[in-house]
C-alpha positions as CSV (number, residue, x, y, z in Angstrom):
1,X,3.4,-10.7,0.5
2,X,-0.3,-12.0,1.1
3,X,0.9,-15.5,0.5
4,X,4.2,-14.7,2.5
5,X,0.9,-14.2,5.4
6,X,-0.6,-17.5,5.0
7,X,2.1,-19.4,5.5
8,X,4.1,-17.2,8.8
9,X,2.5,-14.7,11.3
10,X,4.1,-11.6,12.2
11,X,5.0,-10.5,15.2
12,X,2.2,-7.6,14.2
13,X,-0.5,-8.1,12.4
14,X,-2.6,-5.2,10.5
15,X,-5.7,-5.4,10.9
16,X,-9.0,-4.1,8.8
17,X,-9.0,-0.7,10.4
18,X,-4.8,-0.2,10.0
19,X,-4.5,-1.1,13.2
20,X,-2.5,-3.8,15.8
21,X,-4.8,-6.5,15.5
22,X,-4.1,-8.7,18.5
23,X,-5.8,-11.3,17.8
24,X,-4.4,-12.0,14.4
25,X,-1.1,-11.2,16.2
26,X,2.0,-13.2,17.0
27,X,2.7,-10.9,19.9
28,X,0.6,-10.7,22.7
29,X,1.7,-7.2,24.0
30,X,4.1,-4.9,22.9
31,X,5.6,-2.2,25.3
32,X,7.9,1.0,24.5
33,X,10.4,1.3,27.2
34,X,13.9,3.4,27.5
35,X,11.8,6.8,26.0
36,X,11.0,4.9,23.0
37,X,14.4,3.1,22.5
38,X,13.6,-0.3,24.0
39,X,10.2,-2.5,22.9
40,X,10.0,-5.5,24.9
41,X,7.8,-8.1,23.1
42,X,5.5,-11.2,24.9
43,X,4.7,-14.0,22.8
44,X,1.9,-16.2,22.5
45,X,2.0,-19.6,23.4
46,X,2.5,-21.2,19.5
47,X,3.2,-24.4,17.5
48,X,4.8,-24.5,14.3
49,X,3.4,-27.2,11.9
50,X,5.3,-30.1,12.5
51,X,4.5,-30.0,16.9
52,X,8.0,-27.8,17.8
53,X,7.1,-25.1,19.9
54,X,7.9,-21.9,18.8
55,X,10.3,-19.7,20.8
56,X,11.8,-16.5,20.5
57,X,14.8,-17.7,19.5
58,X,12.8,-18.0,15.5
59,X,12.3,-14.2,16.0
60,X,16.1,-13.8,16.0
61,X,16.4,-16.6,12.8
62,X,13.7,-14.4,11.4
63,X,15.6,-11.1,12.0
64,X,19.2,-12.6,10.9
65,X,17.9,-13.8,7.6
66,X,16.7,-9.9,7.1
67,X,20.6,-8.8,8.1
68,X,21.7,-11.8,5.7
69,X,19.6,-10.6,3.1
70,X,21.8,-7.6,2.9
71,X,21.1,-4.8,0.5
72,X,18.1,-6.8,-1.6
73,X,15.8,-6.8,1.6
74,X,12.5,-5.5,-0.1
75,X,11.4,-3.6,2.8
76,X,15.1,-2.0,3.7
77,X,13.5,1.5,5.3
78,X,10.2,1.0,6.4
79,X,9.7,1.3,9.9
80,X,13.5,1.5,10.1
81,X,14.6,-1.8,9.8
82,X,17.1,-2.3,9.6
83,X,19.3,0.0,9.6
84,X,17.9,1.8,13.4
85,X,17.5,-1.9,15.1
86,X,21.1,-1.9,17.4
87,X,20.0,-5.6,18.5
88,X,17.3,-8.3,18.7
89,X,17.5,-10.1,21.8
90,X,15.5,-12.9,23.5
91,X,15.0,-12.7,27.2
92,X,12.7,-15.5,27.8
93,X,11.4,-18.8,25.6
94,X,8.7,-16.2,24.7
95,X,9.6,-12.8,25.0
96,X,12.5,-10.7,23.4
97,X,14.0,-7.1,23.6
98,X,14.8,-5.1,20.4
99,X,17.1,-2.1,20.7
100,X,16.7,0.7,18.9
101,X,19.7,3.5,18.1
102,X,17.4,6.6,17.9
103,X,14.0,7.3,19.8
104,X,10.9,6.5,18.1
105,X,7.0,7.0,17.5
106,X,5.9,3.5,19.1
107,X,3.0,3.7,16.7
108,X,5.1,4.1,13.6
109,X,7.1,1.8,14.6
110,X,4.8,-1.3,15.7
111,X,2.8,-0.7,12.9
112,X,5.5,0.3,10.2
113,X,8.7,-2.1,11.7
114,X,7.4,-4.9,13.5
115,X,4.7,-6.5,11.0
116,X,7.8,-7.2,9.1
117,X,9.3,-9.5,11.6
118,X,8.0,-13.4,11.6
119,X,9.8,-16.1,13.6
120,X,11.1,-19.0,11.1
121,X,12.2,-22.2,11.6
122,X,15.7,-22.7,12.7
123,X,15.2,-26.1,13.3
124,X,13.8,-26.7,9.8
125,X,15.6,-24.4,7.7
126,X,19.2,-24.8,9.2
127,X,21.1,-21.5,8.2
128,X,20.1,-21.1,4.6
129,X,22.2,-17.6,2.6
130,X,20.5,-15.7,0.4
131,X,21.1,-17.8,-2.8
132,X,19.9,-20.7,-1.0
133,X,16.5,-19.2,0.0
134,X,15.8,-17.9,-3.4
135,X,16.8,-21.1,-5.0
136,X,14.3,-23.2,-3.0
137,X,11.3,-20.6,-3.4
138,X,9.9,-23.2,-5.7
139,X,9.4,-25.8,-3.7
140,X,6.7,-26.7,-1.6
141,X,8.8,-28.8,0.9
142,X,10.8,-26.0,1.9
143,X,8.2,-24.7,3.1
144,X,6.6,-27.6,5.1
145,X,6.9,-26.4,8.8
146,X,5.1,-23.2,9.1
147,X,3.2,-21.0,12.3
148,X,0.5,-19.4,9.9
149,X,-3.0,-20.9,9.2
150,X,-2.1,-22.8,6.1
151,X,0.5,-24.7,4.6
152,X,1.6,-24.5,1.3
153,X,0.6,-27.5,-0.8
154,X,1.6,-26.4,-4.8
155,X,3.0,-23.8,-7.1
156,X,2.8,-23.5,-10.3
157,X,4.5,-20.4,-11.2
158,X,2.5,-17.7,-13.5
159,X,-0.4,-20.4,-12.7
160,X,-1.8,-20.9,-9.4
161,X,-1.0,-21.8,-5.8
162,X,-2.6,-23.9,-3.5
163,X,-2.7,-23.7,0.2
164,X,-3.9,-26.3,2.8
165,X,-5.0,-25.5,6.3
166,X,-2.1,-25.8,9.3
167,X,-3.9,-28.8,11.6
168,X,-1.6,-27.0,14.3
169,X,-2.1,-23.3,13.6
170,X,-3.2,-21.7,17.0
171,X,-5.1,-19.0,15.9
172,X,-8.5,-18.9,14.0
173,X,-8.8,-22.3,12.1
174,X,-9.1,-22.3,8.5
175,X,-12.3,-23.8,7.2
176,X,-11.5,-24.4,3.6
177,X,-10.0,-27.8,3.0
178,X,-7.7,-26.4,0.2
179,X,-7.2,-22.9,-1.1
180,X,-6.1,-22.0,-4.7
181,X,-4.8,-18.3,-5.6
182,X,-5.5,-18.4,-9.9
183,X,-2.9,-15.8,-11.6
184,X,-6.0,-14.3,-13.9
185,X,-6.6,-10.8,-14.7
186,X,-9.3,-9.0,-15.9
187,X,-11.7,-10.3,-18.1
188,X,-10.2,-13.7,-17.9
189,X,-11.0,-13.9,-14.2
190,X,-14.5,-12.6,-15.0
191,X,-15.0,-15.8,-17.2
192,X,-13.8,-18.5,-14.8
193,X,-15.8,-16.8,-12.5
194,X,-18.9,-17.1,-14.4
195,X,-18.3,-20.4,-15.4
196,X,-17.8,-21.6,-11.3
197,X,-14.2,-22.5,-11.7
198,X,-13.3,-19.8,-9.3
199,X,-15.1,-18.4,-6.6
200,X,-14.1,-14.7,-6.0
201,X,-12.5,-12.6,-8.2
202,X,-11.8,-8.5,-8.4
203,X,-13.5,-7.1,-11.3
204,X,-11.7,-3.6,-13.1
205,X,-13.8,-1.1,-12.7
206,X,-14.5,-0.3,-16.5
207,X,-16.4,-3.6,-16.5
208,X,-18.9,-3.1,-13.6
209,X,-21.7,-2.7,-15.6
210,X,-21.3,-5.5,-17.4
211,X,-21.1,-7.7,-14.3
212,X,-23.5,-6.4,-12.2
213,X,-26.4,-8.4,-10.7
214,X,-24.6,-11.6,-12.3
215,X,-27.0,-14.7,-11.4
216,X,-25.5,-16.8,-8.7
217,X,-22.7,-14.0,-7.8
218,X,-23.0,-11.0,-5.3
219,X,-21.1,-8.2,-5.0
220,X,-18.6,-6.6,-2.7
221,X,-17.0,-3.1,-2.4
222,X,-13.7,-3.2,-0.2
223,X,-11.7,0.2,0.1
224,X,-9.1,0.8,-2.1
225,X,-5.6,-0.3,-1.6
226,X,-4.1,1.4,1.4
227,X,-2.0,4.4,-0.8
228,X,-3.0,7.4,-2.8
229,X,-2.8,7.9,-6.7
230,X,-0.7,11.3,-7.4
231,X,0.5,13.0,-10.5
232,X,3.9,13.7,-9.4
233,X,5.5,17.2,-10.3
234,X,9.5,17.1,-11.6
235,X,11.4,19.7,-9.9
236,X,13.8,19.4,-12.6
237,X,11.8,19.4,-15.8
238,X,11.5,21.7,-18.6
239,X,8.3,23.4,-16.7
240,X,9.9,25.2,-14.3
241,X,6.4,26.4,-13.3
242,X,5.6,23.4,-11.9
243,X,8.5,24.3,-9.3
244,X,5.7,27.2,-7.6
245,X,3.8,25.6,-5.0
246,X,1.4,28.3,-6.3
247,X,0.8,27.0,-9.5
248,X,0.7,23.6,-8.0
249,X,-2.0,24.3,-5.9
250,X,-3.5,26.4,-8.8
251,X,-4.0,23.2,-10.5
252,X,-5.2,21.3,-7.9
253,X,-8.1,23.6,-7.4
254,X,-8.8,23.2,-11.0
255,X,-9.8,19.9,-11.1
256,X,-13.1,18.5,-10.3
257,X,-12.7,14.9,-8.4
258,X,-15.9,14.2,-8.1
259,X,-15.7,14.2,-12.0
260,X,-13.5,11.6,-12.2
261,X,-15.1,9.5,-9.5
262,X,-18.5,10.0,-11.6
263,X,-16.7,9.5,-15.0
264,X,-14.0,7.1,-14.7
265,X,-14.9,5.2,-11.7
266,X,-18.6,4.7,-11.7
267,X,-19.3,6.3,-8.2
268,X,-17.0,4.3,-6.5
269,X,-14.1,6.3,-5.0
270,X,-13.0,9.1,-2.3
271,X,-11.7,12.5,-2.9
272,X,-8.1,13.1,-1.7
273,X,-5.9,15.8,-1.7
274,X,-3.0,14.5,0.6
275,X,-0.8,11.6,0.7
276,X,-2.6,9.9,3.0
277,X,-5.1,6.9,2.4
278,X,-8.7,8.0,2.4
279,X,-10.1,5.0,4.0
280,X,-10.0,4.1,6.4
281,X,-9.2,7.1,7.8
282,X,-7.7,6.5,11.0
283,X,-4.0,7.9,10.4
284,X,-5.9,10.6,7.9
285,X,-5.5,14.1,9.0
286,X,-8.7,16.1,9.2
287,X,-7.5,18.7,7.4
288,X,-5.9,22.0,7.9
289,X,-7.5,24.2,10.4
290,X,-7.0,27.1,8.3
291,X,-8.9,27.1,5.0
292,X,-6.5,29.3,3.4
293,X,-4.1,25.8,3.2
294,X,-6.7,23.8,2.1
295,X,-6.9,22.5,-0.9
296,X,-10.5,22.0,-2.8
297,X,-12.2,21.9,-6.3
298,X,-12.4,25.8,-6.8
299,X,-12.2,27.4,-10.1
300,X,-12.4,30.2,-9.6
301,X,-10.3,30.7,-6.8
302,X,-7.9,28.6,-9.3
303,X,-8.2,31.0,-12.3
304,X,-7.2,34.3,-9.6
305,X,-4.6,32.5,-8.4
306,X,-2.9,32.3,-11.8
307,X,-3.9,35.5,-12.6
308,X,-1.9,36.8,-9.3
309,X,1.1,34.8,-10.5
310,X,1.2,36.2,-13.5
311,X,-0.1,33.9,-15.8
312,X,-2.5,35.6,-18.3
313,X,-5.1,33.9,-20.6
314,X,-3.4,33.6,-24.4
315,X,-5.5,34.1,-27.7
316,X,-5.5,29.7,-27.8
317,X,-7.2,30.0,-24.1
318,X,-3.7,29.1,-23.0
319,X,-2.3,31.2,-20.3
320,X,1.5,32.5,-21.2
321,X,3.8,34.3,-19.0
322,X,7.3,36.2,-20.2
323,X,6.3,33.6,-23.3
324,X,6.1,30.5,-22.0
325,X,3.2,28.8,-22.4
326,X,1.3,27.0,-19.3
327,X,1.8,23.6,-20.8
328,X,3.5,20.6,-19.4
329,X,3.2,16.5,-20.7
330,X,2.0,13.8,-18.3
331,X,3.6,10.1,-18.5
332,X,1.5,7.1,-18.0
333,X,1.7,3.7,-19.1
334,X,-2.3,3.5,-18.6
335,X,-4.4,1.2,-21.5
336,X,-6.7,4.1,-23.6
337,X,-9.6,2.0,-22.0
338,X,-7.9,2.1,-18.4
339,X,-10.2,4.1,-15.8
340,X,-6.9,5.9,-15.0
341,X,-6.9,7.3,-19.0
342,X,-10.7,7.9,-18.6
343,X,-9.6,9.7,-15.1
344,X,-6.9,11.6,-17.0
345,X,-9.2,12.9,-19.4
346,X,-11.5,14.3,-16.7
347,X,-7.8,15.7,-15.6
348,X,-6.9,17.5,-18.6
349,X,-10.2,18.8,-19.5
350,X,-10.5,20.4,-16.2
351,X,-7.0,22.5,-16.5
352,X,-7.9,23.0,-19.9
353,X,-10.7,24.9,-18.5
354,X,-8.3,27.2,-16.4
355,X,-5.6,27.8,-18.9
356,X,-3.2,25.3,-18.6
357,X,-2.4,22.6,-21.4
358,X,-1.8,19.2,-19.9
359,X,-0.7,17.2,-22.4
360,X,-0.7,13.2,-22.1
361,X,2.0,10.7,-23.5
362,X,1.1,7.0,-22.9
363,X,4.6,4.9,-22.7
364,X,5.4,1.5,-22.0
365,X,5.5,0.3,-18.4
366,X,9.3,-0.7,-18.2
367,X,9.9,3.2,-20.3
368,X,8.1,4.5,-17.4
369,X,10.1,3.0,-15.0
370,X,13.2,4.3,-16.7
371,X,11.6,7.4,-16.2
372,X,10.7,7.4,-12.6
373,X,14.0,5.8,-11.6
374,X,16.4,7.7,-13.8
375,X,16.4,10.9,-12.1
376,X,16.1,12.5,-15.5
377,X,15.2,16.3,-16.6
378,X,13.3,15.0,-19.5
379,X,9.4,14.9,-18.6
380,X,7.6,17.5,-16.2
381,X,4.7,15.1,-14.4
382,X,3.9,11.2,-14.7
383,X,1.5,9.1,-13.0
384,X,2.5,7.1,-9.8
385,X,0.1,4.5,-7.3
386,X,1.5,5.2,-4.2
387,X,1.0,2.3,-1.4
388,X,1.8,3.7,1.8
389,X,2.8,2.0,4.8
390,X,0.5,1.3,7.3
391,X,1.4,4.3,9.1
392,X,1.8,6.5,6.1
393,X,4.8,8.3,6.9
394,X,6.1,10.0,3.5
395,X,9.4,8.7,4.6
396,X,11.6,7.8,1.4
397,X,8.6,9.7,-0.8
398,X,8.5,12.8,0.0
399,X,11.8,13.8,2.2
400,X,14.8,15.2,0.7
401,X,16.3,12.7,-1.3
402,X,13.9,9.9,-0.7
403,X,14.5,7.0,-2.9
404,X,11.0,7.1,-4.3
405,X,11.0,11.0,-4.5
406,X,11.2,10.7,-8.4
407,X,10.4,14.5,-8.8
408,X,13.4,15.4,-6.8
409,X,11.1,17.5,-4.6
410,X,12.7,19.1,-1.7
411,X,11.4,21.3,1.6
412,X,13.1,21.7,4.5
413,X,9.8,21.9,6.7
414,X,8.6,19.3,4.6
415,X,11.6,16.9,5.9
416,X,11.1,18.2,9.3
417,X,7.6,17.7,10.1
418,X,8.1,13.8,8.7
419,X,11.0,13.0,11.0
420,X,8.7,14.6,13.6
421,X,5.9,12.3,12.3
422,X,8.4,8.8,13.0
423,X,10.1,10.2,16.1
424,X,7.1,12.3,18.2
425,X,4.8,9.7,20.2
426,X,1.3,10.6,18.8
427,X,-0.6,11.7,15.6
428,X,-0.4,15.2,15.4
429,X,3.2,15.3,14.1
430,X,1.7,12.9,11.3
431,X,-1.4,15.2,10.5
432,X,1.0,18.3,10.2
433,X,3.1,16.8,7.5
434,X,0.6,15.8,5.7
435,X,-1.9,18.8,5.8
436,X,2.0,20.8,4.8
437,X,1.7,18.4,2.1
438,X,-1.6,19.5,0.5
439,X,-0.7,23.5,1.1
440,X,2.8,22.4,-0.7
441,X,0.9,19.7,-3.6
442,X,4.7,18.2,-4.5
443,X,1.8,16.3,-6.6
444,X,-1.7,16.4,-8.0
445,X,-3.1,14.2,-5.5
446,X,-6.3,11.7,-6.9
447,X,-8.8,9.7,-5.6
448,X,-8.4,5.9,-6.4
449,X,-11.2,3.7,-7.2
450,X,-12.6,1.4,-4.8
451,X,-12.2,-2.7,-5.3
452,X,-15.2,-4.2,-6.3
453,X,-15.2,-8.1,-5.5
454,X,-17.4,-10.6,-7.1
455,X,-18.2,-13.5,-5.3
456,X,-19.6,-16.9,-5.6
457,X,-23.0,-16.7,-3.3
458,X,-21.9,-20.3,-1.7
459,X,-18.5,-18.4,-0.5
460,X,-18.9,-16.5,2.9
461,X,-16.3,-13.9,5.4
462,X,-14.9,-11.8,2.5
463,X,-15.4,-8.9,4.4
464,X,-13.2,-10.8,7.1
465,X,-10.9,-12.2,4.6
466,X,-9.5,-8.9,3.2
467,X,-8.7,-5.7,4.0
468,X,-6.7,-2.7,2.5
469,X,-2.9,-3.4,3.2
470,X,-2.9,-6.6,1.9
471,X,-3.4,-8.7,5.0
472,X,-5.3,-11.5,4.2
473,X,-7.2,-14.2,6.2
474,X,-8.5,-17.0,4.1
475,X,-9.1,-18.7,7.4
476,X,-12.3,-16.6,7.7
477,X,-13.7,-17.9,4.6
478,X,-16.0,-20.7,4.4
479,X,-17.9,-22.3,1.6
480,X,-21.6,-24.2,1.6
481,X,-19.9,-27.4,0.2
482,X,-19.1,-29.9,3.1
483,X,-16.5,-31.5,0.5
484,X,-14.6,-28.2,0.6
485,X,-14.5,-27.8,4.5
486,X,-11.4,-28.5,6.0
487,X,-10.9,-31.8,8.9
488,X,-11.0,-30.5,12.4
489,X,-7.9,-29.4,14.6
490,X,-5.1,-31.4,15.7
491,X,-3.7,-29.4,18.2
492,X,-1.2,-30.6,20.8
């Protein structure tokens, strides 16, 4: 997606505090009309790359290559595209209407629906099928007229790819004369970084230490990506304790977060108890006003809880109940040096502590995914990044039936209160699902570990250039070279 970004503009862009940055926008304004059915849609003046103005017409190429792209459309669902959109039409060279079939939250969906919608190129791209696109994603010449601040200039796949700046992009001009995204990971980026062959890389947080206070590098903490980390509960495994939203909560008060934030991330990293994003926090609940549904590190308000349940401490400090034993395995296809192991350790030590036997099984990614995907009874909990979307509904996560509701868990208040969330104008619909959410704990929800970025000290704007949904802008960046800086604008 972030090189998707550099090349075409959405009609929404997301900005560093998860919001409708205008200025990085296509769209100029955006109004609801028709209670929430109807959002007309202004334009900026804007060029593509070869000197064609663009025109609203390319928003409706944009949206029929999402309605040609049928059922493998990566973002079918979010924001309700497309299956709510009734019809995208232009009503001026720069403004359009699109039609909805059911109200909605215009929040949700500017932020959720329309930063999926770019204008493309009719003129260049003629009417290309779904074949034809992916067999020309290759190919830099395909990709020759463009709207966004750079052009794409190489692509060597598994290898690198290198942008150059747009001479007519009509937003903030890039100031690098030629961008190169290196496919490294880890250590590996670490050591072109410290050799100068690379000038910003993200360093995994179990090698910090290591890199800290590197001569001729700085450092730079950006928030985590925009999601949550949960354990997520099957509500058709073998443990049918884990089906008891108070023995879910049980264990939630039983673990110590600021344990594994101290542990297994260094100090870098939020406590969360929702699914919702802890930073920024601006579509964050504050929490439930009634402390009884809140969820905190307690215990021994954790230990009475199982105690009331019925769940009694056994002679190998395992609590049993009827005979079953408070036990349950945990899938993850985390490295045994991985912070998430380390974080899991600080996990299972913790509900050792209160009684129940969390017991971890480290598979293979793609067994994982088997797992996750194949609706099976055969494992009780597994570990799952969750990236939300920028208005972090729970849609298709946590509703009935959700296709990324691998535990199968179902509440009917649960699916009410997040249709209320994408349909109610306003916030509180979204803060009531999730603070149901962290009284119901369908998951263990964990903090995630901040990025830490180190940078070359002649590189400057990373603070500019990223933020936590993944919408980059290299065009902030800079670099003290004068060889590196790009040639000045061309504009019509």
């Amino acid at each position: 997606m972030q090189e998707t970004l550099l090349l075409y503009r959405p009609l929404v862009w997301i900005g560093r505090t998860i919001d409708f940055d205008q200025d990085r926008s296509l769209a100029a304004a955006v109004h609801a009309a028709d209670g929430n059915t109807r959002f007309h849609i202004t334009l900026k003046p804007w060029f593509w790359s070869d000197g064609v103005p663009l025109t609203s017409d390319d928003v409706l190429f944009g949206w029929q290559r999402i309605l040609a792209l049928g059922a493998i459309y990566p973002f079918a669902g979010q924001g309700g595209i497309p299956d709510n959109v009734a019809a995208v039409q232009p009503t001026g060279p720069l403004s359009l209407d699109i039609e909805l079939k059911s109200p909605v939250n215009p929040e949700w969906f500017t932020l959720n629906a329309l930063s999926l919608l770019y204008a493309l190129p009719r003129h260049a791209w003629g009417n290309p099928n779904a074949d034809e696109m992916w067999n020309t994603r290759n190919n830099p010449a395909y990709f020759r007229v463009v709207d966004g601040p750079f052009r794409l200039a190489e692509l060597q796949p598994d290898r690198y790819v290198a942008f150059e700046p747009n001479p007519m992009y009509g937003g903030h001009r890039a100031a690098l004369r030629r961008l190169v995204i290196v496919f490294l990971e880890g250590a590996n980026a670490l050591h072109e970084l410290q050799a100068g062959e690379i000038d910003m890389a993200r360093v995994p947080s179990n090698l910090w230490q290591r890199v800290a206070h590197t001569p001729g590098l700085h450092e730079i903490t950006l928030p985590e990506p925009f999601g949550y980390w949960s354990l997520i509960f099957n509500q058709r495994g073998p443990a049918t304790f884990l089906r008891d939203a108070r023995i879910r909560r049980a264990l939630a008060a039983a673990v110590n977060q600021q344990d594994i934030i101290r542990l297994a991330y260094a100090g870098h990293g939020t406590e969360n108890h929702a699914p919702a994003p802890s930073a920024p926090a601006i579509w964050r609940s504050p929490g439930p006003a009634d402390p009884a549904m809140r969820v905190r590190y307690d215990p021994a308000a954790a230990a009475a809880a199982l105690d009331q349940a019925g769940w009694r401490i056994g002679p190998d400090g395992i609590r049993q109940k009827h005979g079953e034993r408070l036990t349950f395995t945990l899938v993850t296809d985390a490295d045994p040096d991985h912070p998430e192991m380390q974080a899991l350790l600080v996990v299972q030590a913790n509900l050792r502590a209160a009684g129940a036997d969390m017991r971890i099984s480290a598979v293979s990614p793609a067994r994982k995914l088997d797992l996750m995907f194949g609706g099976g009874t055969d494992w009780d909990a597994i570990s799952v990044p969750v990236t939300t979307n920028p208005l972090p509904d729970g849609l298709g996560t946590w509703n009935t039936g959700g296709a990324n509701n691998f535990g199968a868990f179902s509440d009917a208040r649960m699916d009410a209160l997040i249709t209320r969330s994408i349909t109610e104008p306003g916030r509180q619909a979204l803060f009531d699902y999730q603070d149901y959410a962290e009284l119901q704990q369908p998951a263990l929800f964990l903090p995630q570990v901040n990025q830490l970025v180190l940078v070359s000290n002649r590189l400057h704007g990373v603070e500019e250039f990223a933020n936590a949904v993944g919408f980059w802008s290299p065009e902030y960046l800079s670099v003290d070279d004068p060889a590196c800086r790009a040639p000045g604008p061309a504009l019509p």
